[in-house]
C-alpha positions as CSV (number, residue, x, y, z in Angstrom):
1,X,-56.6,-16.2,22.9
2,X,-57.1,-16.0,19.0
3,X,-59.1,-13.6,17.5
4,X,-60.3,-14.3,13.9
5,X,-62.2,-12.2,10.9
6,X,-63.3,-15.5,9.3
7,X,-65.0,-18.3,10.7
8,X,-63.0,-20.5,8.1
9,X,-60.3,-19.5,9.9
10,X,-61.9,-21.9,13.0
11,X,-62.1,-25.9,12.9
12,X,-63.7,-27.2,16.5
13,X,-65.0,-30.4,17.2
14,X,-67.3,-29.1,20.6
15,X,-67.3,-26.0,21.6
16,X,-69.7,-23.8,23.8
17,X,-70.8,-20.6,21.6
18,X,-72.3,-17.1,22.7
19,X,-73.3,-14.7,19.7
20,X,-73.7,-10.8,19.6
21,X,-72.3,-7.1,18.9
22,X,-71.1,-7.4,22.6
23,X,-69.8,-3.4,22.4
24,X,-68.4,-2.4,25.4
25,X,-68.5,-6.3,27.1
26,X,-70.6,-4.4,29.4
27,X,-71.9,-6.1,32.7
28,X,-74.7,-6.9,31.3
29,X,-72.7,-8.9,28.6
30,X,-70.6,-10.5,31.4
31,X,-72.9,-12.5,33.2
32,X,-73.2,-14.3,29.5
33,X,-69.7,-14.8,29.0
34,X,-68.9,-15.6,32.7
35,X,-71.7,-18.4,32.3
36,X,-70.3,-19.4,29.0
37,X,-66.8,-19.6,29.8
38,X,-67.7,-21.4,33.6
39,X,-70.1,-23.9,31.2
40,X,-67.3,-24.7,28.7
41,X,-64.0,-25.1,30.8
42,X,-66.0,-27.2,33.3
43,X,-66.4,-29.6,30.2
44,X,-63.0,-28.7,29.3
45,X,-64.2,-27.1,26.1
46,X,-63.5,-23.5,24.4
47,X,-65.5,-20.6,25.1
48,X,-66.1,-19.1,21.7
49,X,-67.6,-15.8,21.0
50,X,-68.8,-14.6,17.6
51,X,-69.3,-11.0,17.3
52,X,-69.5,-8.4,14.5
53,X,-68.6,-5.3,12.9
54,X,-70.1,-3.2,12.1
55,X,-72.9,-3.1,14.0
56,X,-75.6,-5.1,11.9
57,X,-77.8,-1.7,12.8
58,X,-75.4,-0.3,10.5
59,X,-76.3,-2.2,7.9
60,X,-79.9,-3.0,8.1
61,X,-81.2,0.6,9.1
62,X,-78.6,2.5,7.1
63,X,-77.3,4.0,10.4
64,X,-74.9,7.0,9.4
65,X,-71.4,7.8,11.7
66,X,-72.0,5.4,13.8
67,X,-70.0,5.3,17.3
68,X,-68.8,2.2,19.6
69,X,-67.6,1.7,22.8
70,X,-64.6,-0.4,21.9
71,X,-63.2,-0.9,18.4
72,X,-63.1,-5.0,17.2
73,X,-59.4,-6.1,19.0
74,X,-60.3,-3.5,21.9
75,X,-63.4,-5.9,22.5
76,X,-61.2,-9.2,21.7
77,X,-59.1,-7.9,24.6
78,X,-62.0,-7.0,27.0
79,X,-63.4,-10.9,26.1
80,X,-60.0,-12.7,26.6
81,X,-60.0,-11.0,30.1
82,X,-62.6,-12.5,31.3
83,X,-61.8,-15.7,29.9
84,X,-62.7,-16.6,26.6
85,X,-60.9,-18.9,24.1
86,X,-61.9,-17.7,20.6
87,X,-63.3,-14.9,19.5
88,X,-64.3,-14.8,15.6
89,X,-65.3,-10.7,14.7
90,X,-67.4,-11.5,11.3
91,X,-67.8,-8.0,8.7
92,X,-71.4,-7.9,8.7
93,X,-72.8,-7.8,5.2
94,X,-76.3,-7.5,3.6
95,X,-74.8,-11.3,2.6
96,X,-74.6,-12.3,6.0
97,X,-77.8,-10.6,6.9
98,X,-79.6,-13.1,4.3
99,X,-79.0,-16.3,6.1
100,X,-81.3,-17.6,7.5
101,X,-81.3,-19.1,11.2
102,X,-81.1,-22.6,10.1
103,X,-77.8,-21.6,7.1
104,X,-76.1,-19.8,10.2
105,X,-76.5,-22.3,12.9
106,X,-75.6,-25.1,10.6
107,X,-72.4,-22.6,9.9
108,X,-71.8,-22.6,13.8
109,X,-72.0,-26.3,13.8
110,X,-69.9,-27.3,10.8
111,X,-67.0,-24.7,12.0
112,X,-67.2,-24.7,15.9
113,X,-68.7,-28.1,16.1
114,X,-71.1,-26.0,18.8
115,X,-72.9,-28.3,21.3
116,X,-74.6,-25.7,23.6
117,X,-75.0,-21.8,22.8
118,X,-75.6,-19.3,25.5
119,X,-77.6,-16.2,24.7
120,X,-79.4,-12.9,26.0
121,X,-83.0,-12.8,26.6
122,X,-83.6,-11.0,23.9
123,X,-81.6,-12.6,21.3
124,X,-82.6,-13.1,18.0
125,X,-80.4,-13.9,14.5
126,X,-80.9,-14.7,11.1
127,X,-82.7,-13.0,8.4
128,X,-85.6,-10.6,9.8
129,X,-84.5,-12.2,12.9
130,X,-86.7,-15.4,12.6
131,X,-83.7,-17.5,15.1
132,X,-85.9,-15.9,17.8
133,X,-84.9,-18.1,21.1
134,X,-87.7,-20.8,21.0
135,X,-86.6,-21.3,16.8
136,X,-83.0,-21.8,18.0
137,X,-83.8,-24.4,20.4
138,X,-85.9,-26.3,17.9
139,X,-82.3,-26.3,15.7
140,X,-80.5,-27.2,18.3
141,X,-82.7,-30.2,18.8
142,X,-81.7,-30.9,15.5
143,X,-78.7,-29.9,15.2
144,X,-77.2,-31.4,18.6
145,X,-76.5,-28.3,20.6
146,X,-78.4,-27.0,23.6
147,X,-79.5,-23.1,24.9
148,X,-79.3,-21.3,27.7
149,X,-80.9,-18.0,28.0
150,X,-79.4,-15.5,30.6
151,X,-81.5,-12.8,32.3
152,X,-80.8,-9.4,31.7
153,X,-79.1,-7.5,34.2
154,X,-80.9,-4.0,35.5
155,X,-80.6,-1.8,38.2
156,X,-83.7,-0.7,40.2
157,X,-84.0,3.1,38.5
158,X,-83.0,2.8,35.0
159,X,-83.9,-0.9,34.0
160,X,-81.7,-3.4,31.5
161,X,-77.9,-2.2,31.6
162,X,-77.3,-1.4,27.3
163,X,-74.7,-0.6,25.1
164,X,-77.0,2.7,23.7
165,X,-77.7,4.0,27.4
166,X,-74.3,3.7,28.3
167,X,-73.2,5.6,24.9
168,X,-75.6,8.1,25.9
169,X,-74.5,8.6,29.2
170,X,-71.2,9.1,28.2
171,X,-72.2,11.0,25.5
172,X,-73.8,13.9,29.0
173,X,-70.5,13.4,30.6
174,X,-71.9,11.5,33.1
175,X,-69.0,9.3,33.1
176,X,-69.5,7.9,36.3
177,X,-72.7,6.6,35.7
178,X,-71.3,4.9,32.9
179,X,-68.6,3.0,34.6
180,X,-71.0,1.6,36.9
181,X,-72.9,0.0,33.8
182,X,-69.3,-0.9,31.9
183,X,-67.8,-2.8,35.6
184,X,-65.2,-0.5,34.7
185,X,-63.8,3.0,33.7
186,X,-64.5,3.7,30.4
187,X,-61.2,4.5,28.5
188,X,-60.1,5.0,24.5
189,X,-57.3,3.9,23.0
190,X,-54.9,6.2,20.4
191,X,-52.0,8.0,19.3
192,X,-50.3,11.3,20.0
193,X,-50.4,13.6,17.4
194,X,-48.6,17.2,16.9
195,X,-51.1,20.2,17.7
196,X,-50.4,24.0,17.9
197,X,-47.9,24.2,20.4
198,X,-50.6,26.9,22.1
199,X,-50.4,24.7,25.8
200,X,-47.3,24.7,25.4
201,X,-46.8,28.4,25.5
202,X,-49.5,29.0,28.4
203,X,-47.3,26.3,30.6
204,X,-49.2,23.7,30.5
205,X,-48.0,21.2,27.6
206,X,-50.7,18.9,26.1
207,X,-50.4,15.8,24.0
208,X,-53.2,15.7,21.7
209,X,-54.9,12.5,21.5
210,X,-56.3,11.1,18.2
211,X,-58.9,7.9,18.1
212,X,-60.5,6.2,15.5
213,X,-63.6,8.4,14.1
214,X,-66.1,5.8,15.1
215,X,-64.3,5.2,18.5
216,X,-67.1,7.4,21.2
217,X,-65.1,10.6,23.1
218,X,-66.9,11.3,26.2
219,X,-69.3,14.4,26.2
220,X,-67.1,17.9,25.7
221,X,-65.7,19.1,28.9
222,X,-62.4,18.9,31.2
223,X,-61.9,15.4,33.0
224,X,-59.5,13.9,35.6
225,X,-58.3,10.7,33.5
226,X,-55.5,8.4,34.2
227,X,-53.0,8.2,31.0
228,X,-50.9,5.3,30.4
229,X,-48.2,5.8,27.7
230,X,-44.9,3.8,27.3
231,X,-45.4,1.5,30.1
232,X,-46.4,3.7,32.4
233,X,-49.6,5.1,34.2
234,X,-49.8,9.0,34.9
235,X,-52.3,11.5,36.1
236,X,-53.5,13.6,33.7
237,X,-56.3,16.6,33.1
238,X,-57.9,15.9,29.8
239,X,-60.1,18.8,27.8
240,X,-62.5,17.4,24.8
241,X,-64.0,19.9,22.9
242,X,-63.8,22.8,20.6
243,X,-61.7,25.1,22.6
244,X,-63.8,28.1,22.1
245,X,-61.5,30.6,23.8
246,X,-59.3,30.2,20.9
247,X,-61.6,29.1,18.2
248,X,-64.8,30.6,16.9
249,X,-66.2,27.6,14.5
250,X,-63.7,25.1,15.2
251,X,-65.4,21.6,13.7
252,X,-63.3,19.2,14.6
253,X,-63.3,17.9,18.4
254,X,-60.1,17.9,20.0
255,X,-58.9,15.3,23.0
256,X,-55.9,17.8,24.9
257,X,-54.7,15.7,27.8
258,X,-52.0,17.8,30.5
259,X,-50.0,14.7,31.9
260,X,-49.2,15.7,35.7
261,X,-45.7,14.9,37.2
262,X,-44.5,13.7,33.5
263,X,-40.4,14.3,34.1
264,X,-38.7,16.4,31.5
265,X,-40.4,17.3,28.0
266,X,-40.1,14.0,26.0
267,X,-41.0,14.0,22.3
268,X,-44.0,11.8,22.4
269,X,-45.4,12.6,18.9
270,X,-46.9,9.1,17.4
271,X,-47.1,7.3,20.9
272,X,-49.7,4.8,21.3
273,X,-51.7,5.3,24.7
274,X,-54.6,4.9,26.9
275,X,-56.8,7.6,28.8
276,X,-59.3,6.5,31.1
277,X,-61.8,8.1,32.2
278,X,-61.8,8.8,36.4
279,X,-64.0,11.8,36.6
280,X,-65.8,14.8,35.8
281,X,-64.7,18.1,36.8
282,X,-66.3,20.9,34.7
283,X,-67.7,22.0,31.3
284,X,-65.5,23.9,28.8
285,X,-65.8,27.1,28.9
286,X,-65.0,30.5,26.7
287,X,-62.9,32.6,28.6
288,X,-62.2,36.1,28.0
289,X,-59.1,36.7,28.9
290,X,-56.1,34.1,28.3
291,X,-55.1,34.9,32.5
292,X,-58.5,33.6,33.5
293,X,-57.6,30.3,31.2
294,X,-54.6,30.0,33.4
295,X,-56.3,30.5,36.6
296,X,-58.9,27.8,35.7
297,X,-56.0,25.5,34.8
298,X,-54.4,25.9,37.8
299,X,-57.7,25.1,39.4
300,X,-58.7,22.0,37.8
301,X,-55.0,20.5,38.4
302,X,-55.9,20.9,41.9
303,X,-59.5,19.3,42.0
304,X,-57.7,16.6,39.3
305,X,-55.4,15.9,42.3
306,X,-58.1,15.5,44.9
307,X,-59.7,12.7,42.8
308,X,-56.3,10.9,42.1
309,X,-55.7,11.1,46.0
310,X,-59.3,9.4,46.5
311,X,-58.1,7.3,43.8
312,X,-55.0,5.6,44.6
């Protein structure tokens, strides 16, 4: 799979075409891009997606710090997994917010040559979102492409699966919850970075864990989370937070992950890895005495190991 920033870049003759922010490739976003990539292969065509970043919210509402659930070639990935040929990740600009339906559909078609597009039941595009679905089929009459519309996807408590409810679950910790909405476990991507040693010297060495700034951390707490580094997958109990027992106004939010069973001490500094999420095990605390730190440790190792046993 290719993944593009310009839709120059792209020269098709027929393709089929889904368009959206798509963060997280959610499950809700799947049953679009399994329809689209089932539609398109079956007519031995590419699946194309177009996405964007940043979020045209961003842009359009003056959204400050915002935070996604996958970074643009984090989502490329997630798309080519389930199939997709081509994904084009557009900068979204005032600019590109000006089109109107018509300018950006007749973009589509000039570039991707699209001849059928697939889209949410909610989807809308253009300027002041006037390519409302029955508007895009009227181009498309024109134009020579068809439209599907897909269905959203809900569960019977909390309605239409979302990028923003699963941000906010995640956001409570309630990471569970969110990996039934993702299809998955949600996981972030990132480099090891040097800390303050201070793991180190209680026994329990940590490799702290830098993401991009607009990349979401799950809600502060300690977590059972699966680290994979150098090739490898290892168990791991992962702290996000402030770590008040040392700090009284710390600001910045620190990931700390203890990787279980690692052999030796390997320098690790500027490793690229994974963490992914598995489970919950308890909010951070302030402890007043460093021993009762330890003891907690020791404790959440054990319930870590519980959940990788159920896990395996």
């Amino acid at each position: 799979m290719a993944h593009y920033r310009s839709i120059d870049e792209l020269q098709l003759k027929r393709s089929w075409l889904t368009i959206g922010v798509f963060d997280g490739v959610h499950r809700g976003h799947q049953v679009i891009l399994n329809r689209l990539v089932a539609g398109a292969h079956a007519e031995g065509l590419p699946a194309v997606v177009v996405t964007f970043f940043p979020n045209p919210v961003v842009v359009l509402r003056g959204l400050v710090d915002p935070v996604y659930l996958s970074m643009p070639d984090e989502r490329a990935e997630l798309l080519a997994a389930l199939g997709v040929d081509e994904v084009v990740t557009l900068e979204f600009t005032r600019q590109l917010a000006a089109l109107t339906a018509a300018e950006f559909m007749g973009w589509m078609k000039k570039q991707l040559g699209i001849v059928h597009l697939c889209a949410g039941y909610d989807f809308a595009l253009g300027r002041g979102r006037e390519g409302t679905l029955p508007t895009l089929q009227r181009l498309g009459e024109q134009m020579g492409y068809s439209v599907s519309v897909v269905e959203p996807v809900a569960d019977p408590q909390n309605g239409a699966i979302s990028s923003s409810r699963i941000r906010d679950l995640l956001a409570r910790a309630e990471i569970r919850e969110a990996a039934e909405l993702l299809g998955r476990r949600y996981s972030v991507e990132g480099f090891i970075t040097h800390g303050d040693g201070r793991g180190h010297g209680l026994g329990f060495p940590t490799a702290n864990i830098a993401i991009p700034a607009q990349r979401l951390a799950p809600g502060h707490g300690v977590y059972a989370t699966w680290i994979t580094l150098q090739g490898q997958k290892w168990p791991a109990v992962t702290n996000i937070g402030l770590r008040p027992t040392f700090e009284n106004n710390a600001a910045q939010v620190r990931i700390e992950a203890h990787i279980l069973d690692l052999p030796g001490d390997p320098d690790l500094y500027g490793q690229p890895v994974r963490l992914e999420f598995v489970d919950y095990l308890r909010p951070e605390m302030r402890f007043a005495q460093i021993q009762e730190l330890i003891d907690q440790i020791h404790q959440d190792i054990q319930k870590s190991r519980e959940v990788f046993s159920r896990d395996s």
